[in-house]
C-alpha positions in Angstrom: 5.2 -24.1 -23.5 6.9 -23.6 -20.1 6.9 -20.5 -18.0 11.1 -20.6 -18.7 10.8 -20.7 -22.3 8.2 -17.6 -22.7 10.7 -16.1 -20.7 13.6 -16.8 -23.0 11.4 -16.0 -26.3 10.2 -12.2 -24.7 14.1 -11.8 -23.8 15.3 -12.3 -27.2 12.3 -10.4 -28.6 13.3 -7.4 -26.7 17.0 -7.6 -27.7 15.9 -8.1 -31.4 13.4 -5.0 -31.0 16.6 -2.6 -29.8 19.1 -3.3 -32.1 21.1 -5.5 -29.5 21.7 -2.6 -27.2 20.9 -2.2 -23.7 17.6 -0.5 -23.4 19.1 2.3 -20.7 23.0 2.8 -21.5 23.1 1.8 -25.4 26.1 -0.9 -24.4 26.0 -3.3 -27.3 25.0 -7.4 -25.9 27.6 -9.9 -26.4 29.8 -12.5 -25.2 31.0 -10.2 -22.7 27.7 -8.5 -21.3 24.4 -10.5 -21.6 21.0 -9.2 -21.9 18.5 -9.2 -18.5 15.0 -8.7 -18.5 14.3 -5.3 -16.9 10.6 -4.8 -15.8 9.7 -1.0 -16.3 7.2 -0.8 -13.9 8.8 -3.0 -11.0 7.4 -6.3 -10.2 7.6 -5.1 -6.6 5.5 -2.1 -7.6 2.9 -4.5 -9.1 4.1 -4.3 -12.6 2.9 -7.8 -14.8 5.6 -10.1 -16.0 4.7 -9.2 -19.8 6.4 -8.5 -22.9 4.6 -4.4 -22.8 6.9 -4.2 -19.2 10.1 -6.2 -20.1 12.8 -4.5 -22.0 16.7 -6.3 -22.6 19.4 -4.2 -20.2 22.3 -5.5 -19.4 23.2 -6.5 -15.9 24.9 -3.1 -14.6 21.9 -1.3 -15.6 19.5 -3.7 -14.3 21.5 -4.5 -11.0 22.1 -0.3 -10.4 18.5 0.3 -11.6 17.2 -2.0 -8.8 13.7 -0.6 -7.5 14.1 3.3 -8.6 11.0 4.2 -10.9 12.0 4.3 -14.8 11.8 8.0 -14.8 14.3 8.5 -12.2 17.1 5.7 -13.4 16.1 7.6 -17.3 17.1 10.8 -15.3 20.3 8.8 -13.9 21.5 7.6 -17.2 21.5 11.0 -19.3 23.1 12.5 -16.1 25.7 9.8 -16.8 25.8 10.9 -20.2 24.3 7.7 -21.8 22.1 7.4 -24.8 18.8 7.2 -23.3 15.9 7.6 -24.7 13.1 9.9 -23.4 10.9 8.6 -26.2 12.0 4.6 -25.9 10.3 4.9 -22.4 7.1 6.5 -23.6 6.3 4.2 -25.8 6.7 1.3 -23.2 5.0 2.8 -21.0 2.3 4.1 -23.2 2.5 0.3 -24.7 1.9 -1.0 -21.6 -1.3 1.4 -20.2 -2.9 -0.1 -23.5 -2.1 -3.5 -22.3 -3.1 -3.1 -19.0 -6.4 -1.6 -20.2 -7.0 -4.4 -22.9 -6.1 -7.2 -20.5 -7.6 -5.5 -17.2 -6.4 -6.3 -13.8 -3.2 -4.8 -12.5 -4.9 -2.7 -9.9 -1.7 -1.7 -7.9 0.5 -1.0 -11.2 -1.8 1.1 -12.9 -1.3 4.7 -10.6 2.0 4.0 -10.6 2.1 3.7 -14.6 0.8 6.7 -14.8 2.4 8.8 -12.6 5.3 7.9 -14.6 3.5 9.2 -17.6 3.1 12.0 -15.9 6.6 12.7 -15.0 8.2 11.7 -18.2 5.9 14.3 -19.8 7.1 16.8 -17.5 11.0 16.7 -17.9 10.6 16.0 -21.8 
């Protein structure tokens, strides 16, 4: 199978797994506003291209989210007034700490992962 279609296949598992909403502002997918994988932990923060790190957000969220930790663009939303979801975001995360232990590797994501943890614990 090519790199594309894994791609594809983790997109629409993510948009089937949230209902068709947009993991961060709850805007319902469609014809007008398509789904984007969104990486939790950043790629540029050494998060892994993998199903436990991708969620489906539309392109706003993604494109606004750009680089800021989850924590901080989770903080964004509900200061927006979106349905975010404090809990959503700790199970990814949580999902993807067991990943990362099962799988190994990942050296430069894993304090970051957890200082997100961290955080998320904090201001819940």
């Amino acid at each position: 199978m090519r790199q594309h279609e894994r791609r594809t296949e983790r997109l629409d598992a993510a948009v089937l797994a949230q209902g068709g909403r947009c993991f961060w502002c709850g805007q319902a997918f469609g014809r007008l506003v398509a789904p984007t994988v969104d990486h939790v932990v950043p790629r540029a923060k050494g998060g892994p291209s993998w199903a436990e790190n991708e969620v489906a957000a539309c392109r706003r969220c993604n494109g606004e989210r750009g680089q800021r930790s989850p924590v901080e663009w989770l903080e964004e939303c509900v200061r927006r007034g979106w349905p975010a979801d404090a809990a959503a975001l700790a199970a990814v995360l949580d999902r993807l700490d067991a990943a990362i232990d099962v799988h190994g590797g990942q050296r430069r994501a894993r304090p970051y992962l957890r200082s997100q943890r961290r955080r998320l614990a904090r201001t819940r």
